[in-house]
C-alpha positions as CSV (number, residue, x, y, z in Angstrom):
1,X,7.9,-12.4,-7.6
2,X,9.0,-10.4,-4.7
3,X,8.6,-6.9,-6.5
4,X,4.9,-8.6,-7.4
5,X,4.5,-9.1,-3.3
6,X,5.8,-6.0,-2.4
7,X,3.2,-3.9,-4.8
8,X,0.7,-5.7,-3.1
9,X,1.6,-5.4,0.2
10,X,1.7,-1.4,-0.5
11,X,-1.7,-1.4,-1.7
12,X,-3.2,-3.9,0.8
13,X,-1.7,-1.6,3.1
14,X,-3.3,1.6,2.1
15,X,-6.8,-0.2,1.6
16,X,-6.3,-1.1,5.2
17,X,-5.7,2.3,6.2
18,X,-8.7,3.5,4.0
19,X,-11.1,0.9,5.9
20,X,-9.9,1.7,9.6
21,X,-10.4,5.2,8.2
22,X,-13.8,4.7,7.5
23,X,-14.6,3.4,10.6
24,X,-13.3,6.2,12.7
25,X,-14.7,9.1,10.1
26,X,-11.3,10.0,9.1
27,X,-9.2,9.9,6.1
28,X,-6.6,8.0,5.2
29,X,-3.0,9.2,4.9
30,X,-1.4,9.1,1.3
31,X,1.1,6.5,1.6
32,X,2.5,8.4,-1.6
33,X,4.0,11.6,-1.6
34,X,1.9,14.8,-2.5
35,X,3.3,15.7,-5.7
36,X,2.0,12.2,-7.0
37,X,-1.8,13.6,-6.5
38,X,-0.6,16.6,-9.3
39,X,-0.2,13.9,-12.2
40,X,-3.2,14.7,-14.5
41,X,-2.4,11.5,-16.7
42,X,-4.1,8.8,-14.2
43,X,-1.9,5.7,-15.7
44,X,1.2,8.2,-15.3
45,X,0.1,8.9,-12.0
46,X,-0.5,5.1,-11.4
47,X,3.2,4.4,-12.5
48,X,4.6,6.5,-10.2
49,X,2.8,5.7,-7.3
50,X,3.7,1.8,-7.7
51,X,7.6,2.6,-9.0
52,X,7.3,4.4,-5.6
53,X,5.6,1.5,-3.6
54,X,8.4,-0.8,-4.7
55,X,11.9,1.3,-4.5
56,X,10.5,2.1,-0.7
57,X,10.8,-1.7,0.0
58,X,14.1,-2.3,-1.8
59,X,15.6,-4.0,1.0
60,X,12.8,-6.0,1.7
61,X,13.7,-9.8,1.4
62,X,11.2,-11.9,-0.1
63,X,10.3,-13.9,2.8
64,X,9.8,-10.8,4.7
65,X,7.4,-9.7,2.4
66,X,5.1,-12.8,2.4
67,X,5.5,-12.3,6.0
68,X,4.4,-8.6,5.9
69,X,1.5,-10.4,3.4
70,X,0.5,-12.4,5.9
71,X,0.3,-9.7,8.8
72,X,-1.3,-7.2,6.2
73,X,-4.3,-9.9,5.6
74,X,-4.3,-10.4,9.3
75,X,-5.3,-6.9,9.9
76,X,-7.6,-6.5,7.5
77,X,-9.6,-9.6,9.0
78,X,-9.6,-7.4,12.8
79,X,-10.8,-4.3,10.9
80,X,-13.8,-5.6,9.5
81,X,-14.8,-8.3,12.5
């Protein structure tokens, strides 16, 4: 469940990043690394990015990661109000 939470979080967090983004006229960062964009296979290239999204919060417990839910959702409300 918490590697479930923790994909989640990663992606909440870069759809975050891609709204505030669009608000200002800028892009968003990559949350992945570079060489992830050089894939051509898209569901190899998916694989790795959310292998990635979970080994980078390996020492995440799983009641910080509902907390880090919880704060994720909260920002996406104050972006779009």
């Amino acid at each position: 469940m918490r590697d479930l939470i923790v994909h989640l979080n990663f992606w909440q967090q870069y759809k975050n990043a891609r709204l505030q983004a669009a608000i200002d006229g800028t892009e968003a960062e990559l949350p992945w690394p570079a060489e992830f964009e050089s894939i051509d296979d898209e569901d190899e290239q998916v694989d790795a990015i959310n292998t990635f999204a979970v080994e980078q919060a390996a020492s995440q417990s799983g009641a910080d990661a509902i907390g880090e839910s919880h704060r994720l959702w909260n920002e996406q409300f104050a972006i779009i109000e």
